[in-house]
N, CA, C and O atoms as a Tripos MOL2 file, in Angstrom:
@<TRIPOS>MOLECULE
protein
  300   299    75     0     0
PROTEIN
NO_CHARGES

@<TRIPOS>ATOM
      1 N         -24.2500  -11.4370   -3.8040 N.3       1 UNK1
      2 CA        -23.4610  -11.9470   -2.7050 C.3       1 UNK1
      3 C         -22.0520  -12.2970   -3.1630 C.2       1 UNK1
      4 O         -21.1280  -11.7550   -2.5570 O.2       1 UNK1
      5 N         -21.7600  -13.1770   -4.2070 N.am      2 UNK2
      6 CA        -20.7640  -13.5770   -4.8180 C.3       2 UNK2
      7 C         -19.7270  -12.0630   -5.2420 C.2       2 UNK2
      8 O         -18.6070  -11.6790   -4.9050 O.2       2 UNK2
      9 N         -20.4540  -11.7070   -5.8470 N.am      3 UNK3
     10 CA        -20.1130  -10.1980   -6.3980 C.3       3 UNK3
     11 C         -19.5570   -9.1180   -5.3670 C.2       3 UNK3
     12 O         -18.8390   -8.1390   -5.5690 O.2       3 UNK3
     13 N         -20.1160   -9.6080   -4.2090 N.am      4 UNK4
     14 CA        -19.2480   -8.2250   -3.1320 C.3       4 UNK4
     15 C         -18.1760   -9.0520   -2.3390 C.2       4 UNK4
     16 O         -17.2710   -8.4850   -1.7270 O.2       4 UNK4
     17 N         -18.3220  -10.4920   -2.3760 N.am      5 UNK5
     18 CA        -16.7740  -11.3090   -1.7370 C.3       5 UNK5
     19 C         -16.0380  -10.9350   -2.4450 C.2       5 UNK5
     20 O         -14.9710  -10.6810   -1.8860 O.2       5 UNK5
     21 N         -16.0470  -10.7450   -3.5160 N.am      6 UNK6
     22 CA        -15.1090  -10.9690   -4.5970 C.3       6 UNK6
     23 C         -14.5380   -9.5870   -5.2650 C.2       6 UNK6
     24 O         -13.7140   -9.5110   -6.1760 O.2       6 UNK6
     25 N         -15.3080   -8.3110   -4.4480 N.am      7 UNK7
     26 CA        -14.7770   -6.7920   -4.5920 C.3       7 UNK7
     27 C         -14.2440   -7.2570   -3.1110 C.2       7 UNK7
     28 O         -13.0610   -6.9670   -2.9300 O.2       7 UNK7
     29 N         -14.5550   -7.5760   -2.5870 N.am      8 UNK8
     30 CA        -13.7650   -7.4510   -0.7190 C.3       8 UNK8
     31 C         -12.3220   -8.1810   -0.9110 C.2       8 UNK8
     32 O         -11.2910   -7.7320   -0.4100 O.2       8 UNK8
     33 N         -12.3910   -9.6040   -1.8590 N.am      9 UNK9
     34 CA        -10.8970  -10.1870   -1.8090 C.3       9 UNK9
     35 C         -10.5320   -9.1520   -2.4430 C.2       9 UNK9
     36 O         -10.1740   -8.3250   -1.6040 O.2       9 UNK9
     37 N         -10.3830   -8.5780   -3.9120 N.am     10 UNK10
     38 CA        -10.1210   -7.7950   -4.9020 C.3      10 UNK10
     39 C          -9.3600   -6.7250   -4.1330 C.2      10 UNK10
     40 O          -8.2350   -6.4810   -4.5710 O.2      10 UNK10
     41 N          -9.8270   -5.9380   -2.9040 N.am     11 UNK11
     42 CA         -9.7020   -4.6380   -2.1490 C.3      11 UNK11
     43 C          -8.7760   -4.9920   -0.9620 C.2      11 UNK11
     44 O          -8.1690   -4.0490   -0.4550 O.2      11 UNK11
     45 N          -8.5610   -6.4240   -0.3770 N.am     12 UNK12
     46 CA         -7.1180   -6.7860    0.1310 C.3      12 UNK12
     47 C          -6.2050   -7.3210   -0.5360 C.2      12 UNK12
     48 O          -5.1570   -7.5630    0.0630 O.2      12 UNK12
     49 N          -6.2930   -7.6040   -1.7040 N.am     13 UNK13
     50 CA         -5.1100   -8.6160   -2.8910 C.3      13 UNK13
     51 C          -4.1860   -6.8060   -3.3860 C.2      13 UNK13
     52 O          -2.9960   -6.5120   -3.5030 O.2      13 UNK13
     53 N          -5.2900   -6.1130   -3.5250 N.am     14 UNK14
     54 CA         -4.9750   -4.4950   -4.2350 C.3      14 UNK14
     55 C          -3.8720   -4.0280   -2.7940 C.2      14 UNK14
     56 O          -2.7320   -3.5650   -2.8020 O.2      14 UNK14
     57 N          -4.5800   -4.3020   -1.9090 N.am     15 UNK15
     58 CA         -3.9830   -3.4760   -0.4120 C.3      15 UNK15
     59 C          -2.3970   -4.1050   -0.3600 C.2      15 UNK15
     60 O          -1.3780   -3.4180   -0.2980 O.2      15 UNK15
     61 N          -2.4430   -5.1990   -0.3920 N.am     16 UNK16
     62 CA         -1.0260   -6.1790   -0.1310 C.3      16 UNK16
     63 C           0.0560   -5.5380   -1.3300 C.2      16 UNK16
     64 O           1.1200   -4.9510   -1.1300 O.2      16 UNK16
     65 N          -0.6070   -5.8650   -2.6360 N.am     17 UNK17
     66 CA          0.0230   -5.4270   -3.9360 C.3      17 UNK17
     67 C           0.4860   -4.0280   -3.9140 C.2      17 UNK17
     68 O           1.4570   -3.7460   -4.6170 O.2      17 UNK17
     69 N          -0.1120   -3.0610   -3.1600 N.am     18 UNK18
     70 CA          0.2870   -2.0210   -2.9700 C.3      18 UNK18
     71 C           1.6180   -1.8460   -1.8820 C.2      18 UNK18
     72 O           2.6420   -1.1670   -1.8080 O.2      18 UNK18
     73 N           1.0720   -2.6750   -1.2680 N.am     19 UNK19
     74 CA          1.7530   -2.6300    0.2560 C.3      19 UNK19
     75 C           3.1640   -3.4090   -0.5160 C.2      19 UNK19
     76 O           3.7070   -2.5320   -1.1870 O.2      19 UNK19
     77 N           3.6390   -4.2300   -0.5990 N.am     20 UNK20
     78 CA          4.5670   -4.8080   -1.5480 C.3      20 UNK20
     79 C           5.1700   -4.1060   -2.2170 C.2      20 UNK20
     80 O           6.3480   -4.0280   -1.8700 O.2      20 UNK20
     81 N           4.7890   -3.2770   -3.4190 N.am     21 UNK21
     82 CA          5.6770   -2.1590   -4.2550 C.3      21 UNK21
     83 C           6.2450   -0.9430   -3.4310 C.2      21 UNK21
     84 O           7.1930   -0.2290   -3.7590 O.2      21 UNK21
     85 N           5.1200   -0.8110   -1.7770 N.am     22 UNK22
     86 CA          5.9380    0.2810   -1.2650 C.3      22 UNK22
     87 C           7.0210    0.1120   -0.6620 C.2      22 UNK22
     88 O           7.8990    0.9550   -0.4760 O.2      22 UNK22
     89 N           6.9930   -1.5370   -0.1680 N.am     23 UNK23
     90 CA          8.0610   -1.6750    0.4000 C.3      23 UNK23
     91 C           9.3420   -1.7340   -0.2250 C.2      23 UNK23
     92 O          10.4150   -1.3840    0.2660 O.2      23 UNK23
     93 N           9.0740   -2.3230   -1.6210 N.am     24 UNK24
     94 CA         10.3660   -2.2270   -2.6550 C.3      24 UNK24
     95 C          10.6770   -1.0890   -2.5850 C.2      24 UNK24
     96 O          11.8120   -0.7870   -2.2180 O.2      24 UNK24
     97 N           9.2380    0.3670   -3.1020 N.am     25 UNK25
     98 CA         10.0700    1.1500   -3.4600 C.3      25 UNK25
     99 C          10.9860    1.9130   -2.0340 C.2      25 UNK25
    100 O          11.9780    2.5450   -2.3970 O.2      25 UNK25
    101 N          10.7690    1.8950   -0.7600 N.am     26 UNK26
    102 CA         10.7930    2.5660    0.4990 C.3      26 UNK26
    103 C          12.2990    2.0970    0.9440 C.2      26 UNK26
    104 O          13.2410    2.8270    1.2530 O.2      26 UNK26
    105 N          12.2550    0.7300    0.8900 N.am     27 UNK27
    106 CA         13.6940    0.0890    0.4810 C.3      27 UNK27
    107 C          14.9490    0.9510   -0.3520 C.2      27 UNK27
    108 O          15.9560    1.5210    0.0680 O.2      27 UNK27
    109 N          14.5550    0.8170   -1.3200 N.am     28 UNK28
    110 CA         15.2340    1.3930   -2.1250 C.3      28 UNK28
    111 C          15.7780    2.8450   -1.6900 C.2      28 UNK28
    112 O          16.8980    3.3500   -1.6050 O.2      28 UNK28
    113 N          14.6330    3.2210   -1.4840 N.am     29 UNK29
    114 CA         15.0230    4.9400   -1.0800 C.3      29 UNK29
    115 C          15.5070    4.9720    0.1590 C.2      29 UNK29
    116 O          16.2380    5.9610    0.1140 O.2      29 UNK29
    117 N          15.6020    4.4060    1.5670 N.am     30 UNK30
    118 CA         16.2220    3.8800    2.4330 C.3      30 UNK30
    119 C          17.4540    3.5080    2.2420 C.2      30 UNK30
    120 O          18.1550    4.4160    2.6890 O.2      30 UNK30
    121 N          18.2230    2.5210    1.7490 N.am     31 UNK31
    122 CA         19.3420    2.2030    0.8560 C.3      31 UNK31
    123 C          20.3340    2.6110    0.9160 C.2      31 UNK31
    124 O          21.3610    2.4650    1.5790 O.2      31 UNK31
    125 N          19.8060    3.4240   -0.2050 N.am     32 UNK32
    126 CA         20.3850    4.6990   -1.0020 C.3      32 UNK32
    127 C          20.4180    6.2840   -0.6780 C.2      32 UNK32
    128 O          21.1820    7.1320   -1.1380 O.2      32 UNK32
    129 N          19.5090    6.4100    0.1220 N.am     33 UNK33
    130 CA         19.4090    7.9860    0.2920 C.3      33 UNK33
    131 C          19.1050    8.5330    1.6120 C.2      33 UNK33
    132 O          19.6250    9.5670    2.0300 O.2      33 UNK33
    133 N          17.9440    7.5720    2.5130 N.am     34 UNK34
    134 CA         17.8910    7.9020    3.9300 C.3      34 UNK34
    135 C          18.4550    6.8840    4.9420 C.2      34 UNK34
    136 O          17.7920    6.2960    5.7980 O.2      34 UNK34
    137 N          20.1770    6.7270    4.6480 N.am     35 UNK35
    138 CA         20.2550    5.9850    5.6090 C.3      35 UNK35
    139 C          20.1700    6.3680    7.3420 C.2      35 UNK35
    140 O          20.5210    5.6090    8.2450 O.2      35 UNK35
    141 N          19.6770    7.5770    7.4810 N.am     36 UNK36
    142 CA         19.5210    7.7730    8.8240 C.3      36 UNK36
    143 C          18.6610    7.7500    9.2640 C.2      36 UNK36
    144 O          18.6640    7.9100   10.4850 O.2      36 UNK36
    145 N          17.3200    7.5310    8.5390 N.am     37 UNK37
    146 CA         16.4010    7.8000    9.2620 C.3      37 UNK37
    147 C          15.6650    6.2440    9.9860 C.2      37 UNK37
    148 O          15.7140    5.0320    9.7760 O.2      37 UNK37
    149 N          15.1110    7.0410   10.7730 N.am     38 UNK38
    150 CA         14.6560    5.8390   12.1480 C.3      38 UNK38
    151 C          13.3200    5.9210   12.1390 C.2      38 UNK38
    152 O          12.7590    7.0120   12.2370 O.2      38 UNK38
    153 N          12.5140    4.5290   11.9960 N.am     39 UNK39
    154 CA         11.6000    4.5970   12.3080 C.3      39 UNK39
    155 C          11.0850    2.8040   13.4340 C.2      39 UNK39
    156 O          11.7640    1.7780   13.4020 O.2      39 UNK39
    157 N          10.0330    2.9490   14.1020 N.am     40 UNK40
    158 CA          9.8510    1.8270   14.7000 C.3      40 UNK40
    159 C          11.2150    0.9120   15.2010 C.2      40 UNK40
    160 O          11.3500   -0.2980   15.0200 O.2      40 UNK40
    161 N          11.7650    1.4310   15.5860 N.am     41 UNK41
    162 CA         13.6530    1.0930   16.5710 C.3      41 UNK41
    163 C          14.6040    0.7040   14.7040 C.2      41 UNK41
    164 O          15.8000    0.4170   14.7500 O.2      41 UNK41
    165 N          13.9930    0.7530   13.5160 N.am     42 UNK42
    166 CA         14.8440    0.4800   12.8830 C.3      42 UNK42
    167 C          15.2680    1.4450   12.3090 C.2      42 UNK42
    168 O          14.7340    2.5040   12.6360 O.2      42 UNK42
    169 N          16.5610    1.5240   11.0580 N.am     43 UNK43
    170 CA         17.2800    1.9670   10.7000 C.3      43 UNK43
    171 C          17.5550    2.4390    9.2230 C.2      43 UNK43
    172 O          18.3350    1.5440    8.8960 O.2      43 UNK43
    173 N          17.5020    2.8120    8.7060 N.am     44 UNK44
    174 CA         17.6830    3.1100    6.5420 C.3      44 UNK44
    175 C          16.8330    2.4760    5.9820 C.2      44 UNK44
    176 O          15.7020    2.8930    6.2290 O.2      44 UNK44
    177 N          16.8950    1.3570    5.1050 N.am     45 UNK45
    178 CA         16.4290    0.6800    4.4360 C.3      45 UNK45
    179 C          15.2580   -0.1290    4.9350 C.2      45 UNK45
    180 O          14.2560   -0.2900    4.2390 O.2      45 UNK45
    181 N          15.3680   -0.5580    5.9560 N.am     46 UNK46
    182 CA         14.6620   -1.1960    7.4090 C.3      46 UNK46
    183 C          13.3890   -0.5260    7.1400 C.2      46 UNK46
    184 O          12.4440   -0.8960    6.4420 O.2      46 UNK46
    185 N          13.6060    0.8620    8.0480 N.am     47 UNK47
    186 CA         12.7400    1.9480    8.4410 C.3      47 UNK47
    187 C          11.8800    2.0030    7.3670 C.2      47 UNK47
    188 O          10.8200    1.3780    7.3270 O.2      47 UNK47
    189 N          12.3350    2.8040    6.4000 N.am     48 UNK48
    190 CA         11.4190    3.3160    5.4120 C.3      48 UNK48
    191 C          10.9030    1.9540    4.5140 C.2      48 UNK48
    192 O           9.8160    2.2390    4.0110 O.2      48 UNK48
    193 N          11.3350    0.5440    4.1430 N.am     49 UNK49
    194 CA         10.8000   -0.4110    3.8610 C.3      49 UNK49
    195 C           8.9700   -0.6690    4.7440 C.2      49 UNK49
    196 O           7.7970   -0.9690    4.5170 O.2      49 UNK49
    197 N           9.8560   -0.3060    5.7190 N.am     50 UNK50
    198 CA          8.4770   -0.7850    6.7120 C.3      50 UNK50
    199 C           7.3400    0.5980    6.6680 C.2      50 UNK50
    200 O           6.1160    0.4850    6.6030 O.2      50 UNK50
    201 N           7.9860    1.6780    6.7140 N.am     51 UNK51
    202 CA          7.4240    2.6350    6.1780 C.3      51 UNK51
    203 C           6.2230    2.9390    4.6890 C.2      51 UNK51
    204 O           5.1170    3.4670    4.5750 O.2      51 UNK51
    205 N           7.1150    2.3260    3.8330 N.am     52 UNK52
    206 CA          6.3910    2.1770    2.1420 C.3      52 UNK52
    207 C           5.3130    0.9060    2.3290 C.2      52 UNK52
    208 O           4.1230    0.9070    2.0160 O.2      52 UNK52
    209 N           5.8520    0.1530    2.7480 N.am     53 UNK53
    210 CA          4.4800   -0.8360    3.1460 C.3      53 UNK53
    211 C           3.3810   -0.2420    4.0050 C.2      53 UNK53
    212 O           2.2040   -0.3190    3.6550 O.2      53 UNK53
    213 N           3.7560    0.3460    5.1180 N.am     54 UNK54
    214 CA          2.4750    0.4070    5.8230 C.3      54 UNK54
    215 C           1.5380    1.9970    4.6880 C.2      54 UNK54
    216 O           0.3980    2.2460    5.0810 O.2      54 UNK54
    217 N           1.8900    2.5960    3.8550 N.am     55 UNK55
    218 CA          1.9030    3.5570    3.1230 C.3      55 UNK55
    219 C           1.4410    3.2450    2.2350 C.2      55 UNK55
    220 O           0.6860    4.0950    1.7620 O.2      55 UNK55
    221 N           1.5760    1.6830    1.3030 N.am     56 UNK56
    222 CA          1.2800    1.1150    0.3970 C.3      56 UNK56
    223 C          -0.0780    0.8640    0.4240 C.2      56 UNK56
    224 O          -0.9500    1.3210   -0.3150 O.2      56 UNK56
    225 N          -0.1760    0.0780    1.3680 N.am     57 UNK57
    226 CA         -1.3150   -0.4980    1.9580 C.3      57 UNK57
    227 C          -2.5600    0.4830    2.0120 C.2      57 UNK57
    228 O          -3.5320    0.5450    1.2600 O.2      57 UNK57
    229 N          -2.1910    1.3250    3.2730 N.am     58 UNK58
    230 CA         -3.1290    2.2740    3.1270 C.3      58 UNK58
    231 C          -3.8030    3.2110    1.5680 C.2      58 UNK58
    232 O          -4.9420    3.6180    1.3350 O.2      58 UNK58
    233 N          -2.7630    3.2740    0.8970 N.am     59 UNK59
    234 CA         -2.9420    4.3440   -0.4480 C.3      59 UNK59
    235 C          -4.0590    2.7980   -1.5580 C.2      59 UNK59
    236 O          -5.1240    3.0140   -2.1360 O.2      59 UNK59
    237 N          -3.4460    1.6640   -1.5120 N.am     60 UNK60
    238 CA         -4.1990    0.7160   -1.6520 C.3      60 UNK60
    239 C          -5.5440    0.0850   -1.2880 C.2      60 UNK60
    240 O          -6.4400   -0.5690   -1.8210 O.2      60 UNK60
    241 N          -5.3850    0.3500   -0.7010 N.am     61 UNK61
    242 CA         -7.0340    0.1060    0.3690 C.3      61 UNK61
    243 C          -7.9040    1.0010   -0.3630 C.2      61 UNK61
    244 O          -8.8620    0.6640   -1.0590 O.2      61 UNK61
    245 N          -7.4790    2.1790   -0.1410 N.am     62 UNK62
    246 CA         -8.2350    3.5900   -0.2250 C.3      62 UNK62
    247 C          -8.3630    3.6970   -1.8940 C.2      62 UNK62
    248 O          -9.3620    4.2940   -2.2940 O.2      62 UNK62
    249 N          -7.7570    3.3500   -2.5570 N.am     63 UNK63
    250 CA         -7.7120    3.4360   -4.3780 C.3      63 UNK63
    251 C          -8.3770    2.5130   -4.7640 C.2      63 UNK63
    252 O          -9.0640    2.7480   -5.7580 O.2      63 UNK63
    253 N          -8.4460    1.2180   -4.2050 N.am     64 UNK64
    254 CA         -9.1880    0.2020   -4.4790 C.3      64 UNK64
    255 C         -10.9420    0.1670   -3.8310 C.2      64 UNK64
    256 O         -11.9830   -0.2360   -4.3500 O.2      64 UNK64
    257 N         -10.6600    0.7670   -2.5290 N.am     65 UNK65
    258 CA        -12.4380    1.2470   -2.4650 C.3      65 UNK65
    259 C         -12.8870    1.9210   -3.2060 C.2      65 UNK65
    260 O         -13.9020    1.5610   -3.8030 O.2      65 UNK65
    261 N         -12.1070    3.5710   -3.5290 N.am     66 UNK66
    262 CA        -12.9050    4.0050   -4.2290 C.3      66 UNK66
    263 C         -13.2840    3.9650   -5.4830 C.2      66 UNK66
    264 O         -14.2850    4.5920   -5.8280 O.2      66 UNK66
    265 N         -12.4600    3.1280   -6.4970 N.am     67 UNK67
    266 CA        -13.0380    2.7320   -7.7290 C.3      67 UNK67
    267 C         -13.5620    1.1610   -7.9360 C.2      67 UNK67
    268 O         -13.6630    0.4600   -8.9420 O.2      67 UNK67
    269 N         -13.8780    0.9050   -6.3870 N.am     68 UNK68
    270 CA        -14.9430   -0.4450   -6.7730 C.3      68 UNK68
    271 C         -16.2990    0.1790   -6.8110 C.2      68 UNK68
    272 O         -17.2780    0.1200   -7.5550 O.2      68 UNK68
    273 N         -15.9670    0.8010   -5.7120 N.am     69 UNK69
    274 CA        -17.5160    0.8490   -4.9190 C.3      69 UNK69
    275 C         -18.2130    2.7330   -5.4100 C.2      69 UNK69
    276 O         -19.2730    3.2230   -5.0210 O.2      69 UNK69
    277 N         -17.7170    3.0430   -5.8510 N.am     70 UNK70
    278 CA        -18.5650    4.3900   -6.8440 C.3      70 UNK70
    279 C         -19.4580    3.8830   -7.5600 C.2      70 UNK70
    280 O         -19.4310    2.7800   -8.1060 O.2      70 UNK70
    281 N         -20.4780    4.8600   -7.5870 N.am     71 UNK71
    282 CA        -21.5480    4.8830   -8.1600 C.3      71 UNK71
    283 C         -21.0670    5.3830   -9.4670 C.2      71 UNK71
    284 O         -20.2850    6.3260   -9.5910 O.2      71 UNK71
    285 N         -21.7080    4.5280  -10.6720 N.am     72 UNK72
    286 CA        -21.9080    4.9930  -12.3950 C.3      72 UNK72
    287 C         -22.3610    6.2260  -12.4310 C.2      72 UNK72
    288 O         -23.0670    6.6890  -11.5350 O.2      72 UNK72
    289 N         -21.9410    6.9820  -13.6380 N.am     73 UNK73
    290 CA        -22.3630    7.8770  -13.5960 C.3      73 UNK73
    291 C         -23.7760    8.0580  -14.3120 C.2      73 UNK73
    292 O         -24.0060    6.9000  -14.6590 O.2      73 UNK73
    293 N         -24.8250    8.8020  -14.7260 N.am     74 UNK74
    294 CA        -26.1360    8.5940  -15.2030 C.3      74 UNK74
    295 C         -26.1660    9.2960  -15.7690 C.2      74 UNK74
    296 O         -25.7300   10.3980  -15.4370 O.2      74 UNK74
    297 N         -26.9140    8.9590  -17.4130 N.am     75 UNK75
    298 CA        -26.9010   10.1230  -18.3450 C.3      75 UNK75
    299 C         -27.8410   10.3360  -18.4490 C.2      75 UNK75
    300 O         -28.1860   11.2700  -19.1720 O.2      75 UNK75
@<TRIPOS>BOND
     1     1     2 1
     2     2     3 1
     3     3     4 2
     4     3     5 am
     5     5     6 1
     6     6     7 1
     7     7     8 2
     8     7     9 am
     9     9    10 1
    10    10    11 1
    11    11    12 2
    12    11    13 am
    13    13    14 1
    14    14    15 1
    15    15    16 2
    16    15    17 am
    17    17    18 1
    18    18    19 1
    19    19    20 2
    20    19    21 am
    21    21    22 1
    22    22    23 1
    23    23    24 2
    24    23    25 am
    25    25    26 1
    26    26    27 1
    27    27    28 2
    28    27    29 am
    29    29    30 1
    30    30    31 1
    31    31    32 2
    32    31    33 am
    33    33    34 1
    34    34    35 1
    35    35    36 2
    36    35    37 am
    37    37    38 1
    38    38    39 1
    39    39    40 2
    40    39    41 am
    41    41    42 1
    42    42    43 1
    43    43    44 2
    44    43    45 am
    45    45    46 1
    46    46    47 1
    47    47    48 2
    48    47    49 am
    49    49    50 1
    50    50    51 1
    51    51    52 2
    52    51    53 am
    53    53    54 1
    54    54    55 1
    55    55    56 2
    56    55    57 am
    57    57    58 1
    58    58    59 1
    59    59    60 2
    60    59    61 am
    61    61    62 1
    62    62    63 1
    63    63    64 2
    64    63    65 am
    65    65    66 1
    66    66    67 1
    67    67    68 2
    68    67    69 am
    69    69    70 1
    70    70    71 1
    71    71    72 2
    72    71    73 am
    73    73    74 1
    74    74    75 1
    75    75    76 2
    76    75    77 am
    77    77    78 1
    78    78    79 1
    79    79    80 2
    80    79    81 am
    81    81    82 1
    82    82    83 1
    83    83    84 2
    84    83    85 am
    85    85    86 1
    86    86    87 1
    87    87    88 2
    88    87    89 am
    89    89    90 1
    90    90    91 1
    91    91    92 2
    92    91    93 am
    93    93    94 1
    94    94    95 1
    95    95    96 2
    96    95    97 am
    97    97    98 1
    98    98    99 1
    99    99   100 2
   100    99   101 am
   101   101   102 1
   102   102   103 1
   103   103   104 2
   104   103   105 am
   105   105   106 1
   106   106   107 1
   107   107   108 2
   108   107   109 am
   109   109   110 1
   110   110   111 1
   111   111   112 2
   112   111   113 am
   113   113   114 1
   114   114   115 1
   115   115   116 2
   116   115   117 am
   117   117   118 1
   118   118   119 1
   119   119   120 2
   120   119   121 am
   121   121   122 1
   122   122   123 1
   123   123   124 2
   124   123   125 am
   125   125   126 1
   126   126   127 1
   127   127   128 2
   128   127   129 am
   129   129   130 1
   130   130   131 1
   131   131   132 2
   132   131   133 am
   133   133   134 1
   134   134   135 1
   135   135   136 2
   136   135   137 am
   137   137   138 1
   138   138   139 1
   139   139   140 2
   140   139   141 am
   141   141   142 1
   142   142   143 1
   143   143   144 2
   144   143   145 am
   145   145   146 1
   146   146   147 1
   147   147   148 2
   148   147   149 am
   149   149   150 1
   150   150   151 1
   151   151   152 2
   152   151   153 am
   153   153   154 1
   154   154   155 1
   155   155   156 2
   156   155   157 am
   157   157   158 1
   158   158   159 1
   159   159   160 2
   160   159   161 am
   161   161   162 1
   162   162   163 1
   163   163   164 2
   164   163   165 am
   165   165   166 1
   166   166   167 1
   167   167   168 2
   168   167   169 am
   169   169   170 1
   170   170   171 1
   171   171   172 2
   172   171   173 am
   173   173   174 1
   174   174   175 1
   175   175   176 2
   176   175   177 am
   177   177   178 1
   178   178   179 1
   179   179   180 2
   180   179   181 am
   181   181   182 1
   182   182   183 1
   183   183   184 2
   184   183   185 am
   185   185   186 1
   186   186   187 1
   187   187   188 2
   188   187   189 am
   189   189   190 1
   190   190   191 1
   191   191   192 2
   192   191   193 am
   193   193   194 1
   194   194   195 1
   195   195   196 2
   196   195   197 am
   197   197   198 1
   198   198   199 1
   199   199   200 2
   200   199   201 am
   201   201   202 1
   202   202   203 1
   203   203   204 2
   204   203   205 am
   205   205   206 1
   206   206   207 1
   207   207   208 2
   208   207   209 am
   209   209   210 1
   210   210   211 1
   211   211   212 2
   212   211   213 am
   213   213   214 1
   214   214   215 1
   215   215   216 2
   216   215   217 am
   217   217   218 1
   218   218   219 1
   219   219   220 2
   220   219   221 am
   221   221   222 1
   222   222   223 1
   223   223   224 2
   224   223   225 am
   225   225   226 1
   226   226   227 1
   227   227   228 2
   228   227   229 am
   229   229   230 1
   230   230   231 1
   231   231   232 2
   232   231   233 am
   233   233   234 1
   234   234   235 1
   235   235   236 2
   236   235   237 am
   237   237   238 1
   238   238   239 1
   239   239   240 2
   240   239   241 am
   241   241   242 1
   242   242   243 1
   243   243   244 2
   244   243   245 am
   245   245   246 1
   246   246   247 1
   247   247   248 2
   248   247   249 am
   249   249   250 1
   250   250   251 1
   251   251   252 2
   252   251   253 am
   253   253   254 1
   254   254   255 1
   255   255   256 2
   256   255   257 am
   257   257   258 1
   258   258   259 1
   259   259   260 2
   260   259   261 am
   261   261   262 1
   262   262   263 1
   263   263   264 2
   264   263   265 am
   265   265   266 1
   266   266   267 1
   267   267   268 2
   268   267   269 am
   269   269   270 1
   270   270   271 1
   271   271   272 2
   272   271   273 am
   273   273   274 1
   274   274   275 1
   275   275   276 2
   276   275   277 am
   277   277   278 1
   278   278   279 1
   279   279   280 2
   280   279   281 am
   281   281   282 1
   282   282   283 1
   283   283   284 2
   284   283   285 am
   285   285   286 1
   286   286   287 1
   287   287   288 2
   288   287   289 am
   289   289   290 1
   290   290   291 1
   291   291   292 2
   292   291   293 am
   293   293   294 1
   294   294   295 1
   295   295   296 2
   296   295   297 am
   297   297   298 1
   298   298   299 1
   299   299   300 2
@<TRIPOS>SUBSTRUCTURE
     1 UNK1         2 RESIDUE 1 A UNK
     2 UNK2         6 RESIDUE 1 A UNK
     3 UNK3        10 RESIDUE 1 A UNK
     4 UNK4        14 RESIDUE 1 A UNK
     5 UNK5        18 RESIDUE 1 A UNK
     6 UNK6        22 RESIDUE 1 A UNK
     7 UNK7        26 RESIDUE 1 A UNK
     8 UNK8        30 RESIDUE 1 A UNK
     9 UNK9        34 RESIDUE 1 A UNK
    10 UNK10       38 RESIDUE 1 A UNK
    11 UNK11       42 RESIDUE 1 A UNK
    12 UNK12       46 RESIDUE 1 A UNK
    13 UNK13       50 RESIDUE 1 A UNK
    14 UNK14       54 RESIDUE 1 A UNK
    15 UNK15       58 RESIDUE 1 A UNK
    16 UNK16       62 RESIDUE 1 A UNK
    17 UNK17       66 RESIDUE 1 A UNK
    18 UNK18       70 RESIDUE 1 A UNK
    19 UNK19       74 RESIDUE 1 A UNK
    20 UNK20       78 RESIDUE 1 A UNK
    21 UNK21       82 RESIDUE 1 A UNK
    22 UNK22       86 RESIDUE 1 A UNK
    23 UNK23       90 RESIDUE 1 A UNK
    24 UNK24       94 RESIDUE 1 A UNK
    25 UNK25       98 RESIDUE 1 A UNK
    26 UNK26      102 RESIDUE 1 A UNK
    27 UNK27      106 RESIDUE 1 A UNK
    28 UNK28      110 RESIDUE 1 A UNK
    29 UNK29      114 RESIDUE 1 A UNK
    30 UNK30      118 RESIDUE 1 A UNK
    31 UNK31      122 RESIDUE 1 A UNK
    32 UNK32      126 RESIDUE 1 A UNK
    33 UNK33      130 RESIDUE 1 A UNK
    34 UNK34      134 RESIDUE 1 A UNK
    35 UNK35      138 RESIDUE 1 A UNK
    36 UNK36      142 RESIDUE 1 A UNK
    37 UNK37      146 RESIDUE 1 A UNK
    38 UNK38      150 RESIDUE 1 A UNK
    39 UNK39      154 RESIDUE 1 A UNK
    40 UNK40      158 RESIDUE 1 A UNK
    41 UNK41      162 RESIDUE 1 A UNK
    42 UNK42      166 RESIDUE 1 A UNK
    43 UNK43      170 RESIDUE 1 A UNK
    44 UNK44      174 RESIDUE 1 A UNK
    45 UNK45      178 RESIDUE 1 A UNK
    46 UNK46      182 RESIDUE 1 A UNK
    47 UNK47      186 RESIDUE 1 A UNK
    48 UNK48      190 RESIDUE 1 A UNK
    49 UNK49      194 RESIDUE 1 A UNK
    50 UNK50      198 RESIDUE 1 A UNK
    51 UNK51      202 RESIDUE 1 A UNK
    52 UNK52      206 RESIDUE 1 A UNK
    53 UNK53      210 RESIDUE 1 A UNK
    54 UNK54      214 RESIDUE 1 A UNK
    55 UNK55      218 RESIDUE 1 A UNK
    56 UNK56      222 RESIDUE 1 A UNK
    57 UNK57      226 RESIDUE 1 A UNK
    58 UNK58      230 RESIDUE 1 A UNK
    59 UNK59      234 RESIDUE 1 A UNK
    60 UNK60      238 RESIDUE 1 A UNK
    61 UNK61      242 RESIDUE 1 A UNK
    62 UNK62      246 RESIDUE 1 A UNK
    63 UNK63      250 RESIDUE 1 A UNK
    64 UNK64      254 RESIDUE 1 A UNK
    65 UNK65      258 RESIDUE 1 A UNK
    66 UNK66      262 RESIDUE 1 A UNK
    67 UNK67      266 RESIDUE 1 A UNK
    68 UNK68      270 RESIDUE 1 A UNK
    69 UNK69      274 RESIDUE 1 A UNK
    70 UNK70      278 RESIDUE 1 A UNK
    71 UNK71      282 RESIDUE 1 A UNK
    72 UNK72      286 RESIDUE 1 A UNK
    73 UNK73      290 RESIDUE 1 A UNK
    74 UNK74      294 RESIDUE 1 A UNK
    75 UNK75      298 RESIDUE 1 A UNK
């Protein structure tokens, strides 16, 4: 019981942490390189910030399920 709260916090702390670096990095590339692009009514840095987070997250979620919750392999 203890053991699967504690892969479930583990698998949103991973999701956020992900979600966080995308937004740095989405930022960044926004910034600097797409200042035109539009997403959700915003604008460059904005856009794709909000972009790398929601991107983060997801790629996080999904990286963090699948190397909690796989099965060992059996020799």
């Amino acid at each position: 019981m203890v053991k699967s709260i504690l892969k479930g916090a583990l698998v949103i702390a991973s999701g956020l942490g992900f979600g966080f670096l995308g937004l740095l990095i989405g930022a960044y590339i926004g910034g600097n390189f797409a200042e035109t692009f539009i997403f959700n009514g915003v604008r460059g840095y904005e856009a794709t910030g909000q972009l790398g987070f929601w991107a983060g997250i997801i790629v996080g979620l999904a990286l963090s399920i699948f190397l909690l919750f796989r099965r060992p392999k059996r020799r």
